[in-house]
C-alpha positions, 0 to 999 in steps of 0.5 A: 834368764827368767825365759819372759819380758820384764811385764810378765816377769813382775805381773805373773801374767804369761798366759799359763794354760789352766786359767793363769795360775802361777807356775802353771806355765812350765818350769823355764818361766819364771815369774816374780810372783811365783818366786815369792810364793803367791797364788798357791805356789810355794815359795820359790817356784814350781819346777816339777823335778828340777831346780831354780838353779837349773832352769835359770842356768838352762834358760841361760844356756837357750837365752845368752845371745840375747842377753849379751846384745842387751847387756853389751850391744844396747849401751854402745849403740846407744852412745854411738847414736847420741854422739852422730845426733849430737851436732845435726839435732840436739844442739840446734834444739837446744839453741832454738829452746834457749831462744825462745826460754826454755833452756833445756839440757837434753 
């Protein structure tokens, strides 16, 4: 919803065209530091004729896909993979780790 990755959503670092600065980058990025006001933005942001609530709903209308396969997509295939690796890998490792002491749960 922020229209960045986490790093530069919490560095402030989204290669801005004038040397960095925050809030210099457009009104669809938004950044952790420009939501607190630092580097001479004020506080809340800088959105030229817009809002925050309408950048983030606009960059939510542009990003929900991505947002859906990460928030819905990502756990399921996590847990589908854990359980088809279950049996052929992480018992075996376990039984070979307790054998040799290292009893280690994964």
């Amino acid at each position: 919803m922020f229209n960045t990755n986490l790093v530069e959503f919490a560095t402030g670092n989204t290669n801005a065209p004038n040397g960095g600065a925050y809030g210099a980058d457009g009104a669809s990025i938004i950044s952790l530091p420009e939501l607190l006001g630092i580097g001479g933005v004020k506080f809340g942001g800088n959105y030229g004729s817009s809002s925050l609530m309408k950048e983030l709903e606009k960059n939510f209308r542009a990003n929900w896909g991505s947002i859906a396969v990460g928030v819905i997509g990502i756990p399921i295939l996590a847990n589908v993979a854990m359980k088809l690796i279950r049996k052929p890998i992480i018992l075996p490792a376990n039984r070979m780790l307790k054998n040799v002491g290292l009893d280690v749960k994964i």
